[in-house]
Each structure stands twice: as structure tokens, then as C-alpha cells.
C-alpha positions in Angstrom: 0.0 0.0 0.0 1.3 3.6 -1.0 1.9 6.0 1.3 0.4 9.2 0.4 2.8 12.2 1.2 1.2 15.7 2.3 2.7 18.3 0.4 4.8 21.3 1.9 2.3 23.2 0.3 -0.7 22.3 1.9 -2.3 24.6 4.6 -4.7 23.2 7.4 -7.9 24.4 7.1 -8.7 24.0 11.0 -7.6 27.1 12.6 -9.6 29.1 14.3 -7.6 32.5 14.3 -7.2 32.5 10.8 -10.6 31.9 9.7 -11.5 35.4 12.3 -9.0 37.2 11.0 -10.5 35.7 7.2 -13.8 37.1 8.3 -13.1 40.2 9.6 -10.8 41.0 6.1 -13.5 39.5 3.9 -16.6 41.9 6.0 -14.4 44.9 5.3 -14.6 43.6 1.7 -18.1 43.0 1.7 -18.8 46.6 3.3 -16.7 48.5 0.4 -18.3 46.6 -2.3 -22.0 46.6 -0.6 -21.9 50.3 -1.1 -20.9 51.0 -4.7 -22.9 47.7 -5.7 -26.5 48.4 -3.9 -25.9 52.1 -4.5 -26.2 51.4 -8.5 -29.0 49.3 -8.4 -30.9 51.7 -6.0 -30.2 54.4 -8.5 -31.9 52.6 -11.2 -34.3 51.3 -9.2 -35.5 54.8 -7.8 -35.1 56.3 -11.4 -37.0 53.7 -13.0 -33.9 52.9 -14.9 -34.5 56.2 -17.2 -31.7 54.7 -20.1 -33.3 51.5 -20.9 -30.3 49.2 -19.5 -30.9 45.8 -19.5 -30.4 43.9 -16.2 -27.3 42.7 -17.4 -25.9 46.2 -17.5 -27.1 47.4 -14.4 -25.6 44.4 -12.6 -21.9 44.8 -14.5 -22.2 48.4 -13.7 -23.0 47.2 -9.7 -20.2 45.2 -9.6 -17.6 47.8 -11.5 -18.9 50.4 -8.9 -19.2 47.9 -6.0 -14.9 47.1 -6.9 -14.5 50.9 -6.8 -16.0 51.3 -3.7 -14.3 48.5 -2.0 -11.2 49.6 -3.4 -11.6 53.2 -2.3 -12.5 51.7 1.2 -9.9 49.2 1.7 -6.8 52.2 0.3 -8.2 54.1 2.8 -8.3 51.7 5.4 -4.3 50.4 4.6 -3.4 53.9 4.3 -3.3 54.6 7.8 -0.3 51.8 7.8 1.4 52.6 4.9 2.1 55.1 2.3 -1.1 56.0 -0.4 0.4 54.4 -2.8 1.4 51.3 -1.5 -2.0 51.3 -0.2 -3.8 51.2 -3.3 -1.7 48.8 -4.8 -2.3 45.8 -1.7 -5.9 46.4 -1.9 -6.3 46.0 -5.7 -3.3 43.1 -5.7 -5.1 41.4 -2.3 -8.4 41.8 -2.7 -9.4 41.3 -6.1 -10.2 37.8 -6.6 -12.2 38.1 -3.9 -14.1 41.4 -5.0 -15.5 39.6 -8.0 -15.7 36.9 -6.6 -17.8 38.7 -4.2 -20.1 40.9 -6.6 -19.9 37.9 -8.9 -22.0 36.3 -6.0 -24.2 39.0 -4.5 -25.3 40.0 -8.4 -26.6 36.7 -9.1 -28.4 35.7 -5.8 -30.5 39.0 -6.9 -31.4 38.3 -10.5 -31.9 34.6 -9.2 -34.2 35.8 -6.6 -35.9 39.3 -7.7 -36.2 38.4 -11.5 -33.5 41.7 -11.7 -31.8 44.4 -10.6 -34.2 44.8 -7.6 -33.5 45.6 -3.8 -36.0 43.8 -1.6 -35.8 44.3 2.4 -35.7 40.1 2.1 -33.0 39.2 -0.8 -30.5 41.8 0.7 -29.8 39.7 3.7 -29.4 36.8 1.6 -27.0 38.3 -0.7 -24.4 39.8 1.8 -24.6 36.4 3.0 -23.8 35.1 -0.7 -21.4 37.8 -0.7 -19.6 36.9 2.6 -19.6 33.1 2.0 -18.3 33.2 -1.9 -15.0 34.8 -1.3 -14.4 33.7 2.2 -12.2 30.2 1.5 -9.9 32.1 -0.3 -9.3 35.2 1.9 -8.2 31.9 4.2 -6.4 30.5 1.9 -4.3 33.4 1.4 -3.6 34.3 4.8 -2.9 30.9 5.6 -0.4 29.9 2.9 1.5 33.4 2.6 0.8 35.3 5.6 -1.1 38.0 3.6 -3.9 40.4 4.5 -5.5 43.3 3.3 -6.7 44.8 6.0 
């Protein structure tokens, strides 16, 4: 019977301190990226969407502005521990597989549920929820195998 080596490589997936420190970066994430993404669709939502965009647009446009946002937040945020422009550099280099990741997410729990571009007091819940979950794995992942946060 072969022995099956574990590689060097491989992280544990069982600590406790790393997947709170994992949530705490991927919530900052989630907060920067809440803002810019349900602040498009509730434009078009309030303005009856006065361009004619199809879903599809508003939601890439949600997700463009939700990575701005969560960018902007997140320079800010590193910026009071290193220079600006190192700053914006870790936050986009960090954090943005798991921004799309993220919006990815978030967008399509609300089409799934709402039919569209549509904020509803019920599916919000349930996509920050999407939004946290999605991206979550690999904020641990990173922090685990190479020590790196971006918060």
C-alpha cells in the first residue's frame, strides 16, 4: 500500500484564528463593495432605470462600482499603515479575486431571486450572506499559505 505524502504546500484548514481574521478582512470587503454595488441598483431602481439598461448592464455596472468602492474603502483603510500608494496597490493586488468573486456572487443571488436588478428588504440579507460566503475560503487560503492580509 502507498503512502500518500502531504505536500509542503498544503495549509490546514482548521484554525480558528485564521478563519476570524479571514472574516473580519472578507466583512471589510463585503462593506466597500455593498456600497458601490447596492448604491447602483438603487439608482436605477428609484429612477425607474431612465436609459433603458438591461439587467445585465445594471448588474456589471453594480459590480464595476461595487470594486471601486471596495477599493476606495480598503486604500483608505491600509493607508493609515502605509504610504497611499502602496496602499492602493495591496488592496487592488489582495483583494481582487475576492471582489469579484464577491459581486460575482451577491449580483446573481439577486437576478436569481428578484427576477433583476431589484432591492427587496428580504434578498439583501441573503446576498451579503452570498457575498460573505463566496469569497471567504480564499481570503483563508491566502492568509494561511502566505501570511497575507488586506486589512
Amino acid at each position: 500500500m502507498e503512502k500518500t505524502e502531504t505536500l509542503s504546500t498544503s495549509i490546514s484548514w482548521k484554525c480558528k484564528h485564521t478563519w476570524r481574521r479571514a472574516s473580519v478582512n472578507t466583512l471589510w470587503c463585503l462593506l466597500g463593495c455593498s456600497i458601490g454595488d447596492f448604491g447602483t441598483i438603487y439608482f436605477f431602481q428609484i429612477t425607474q432605470n431612465p436609459w433603458s439598461f438591461s439587467v445585465l448592464s445594471i448588474m456589471i455596472l453594480a459590480i464595476i462600482n461595487g470594486l471601486i468602492t471596495s477599493i476606495m474603502l480598503e486604500t483608505f483603510i491600509l493607508s493609515r499603515q502605509m504610504d497611499l500608494k502602496n496602499a492602493f496597490k495591496t488592496a487592488i493586488g489582495m483583494s481582487l479575486v475576492s471582489m469579484i468573486s464577491m459581486e460575482v456572487a451577491m449580483n446573481t443571488v439577486d437576478v436569481l431571486l428578484t427576477g433583476g436588478a431589484m432591492l427587496t428588504w428580504w434578498a439583501m440579507p441573503i446576498m451579503l450572506i452570498a457575498g460573505f460566503i463566496t469569497p471567504l475560503p480564499y481570503n483563508y487560503f491566502r492568509l494561511k499559505k502566505y501570511g497575507k492580509a488586506c486589512h
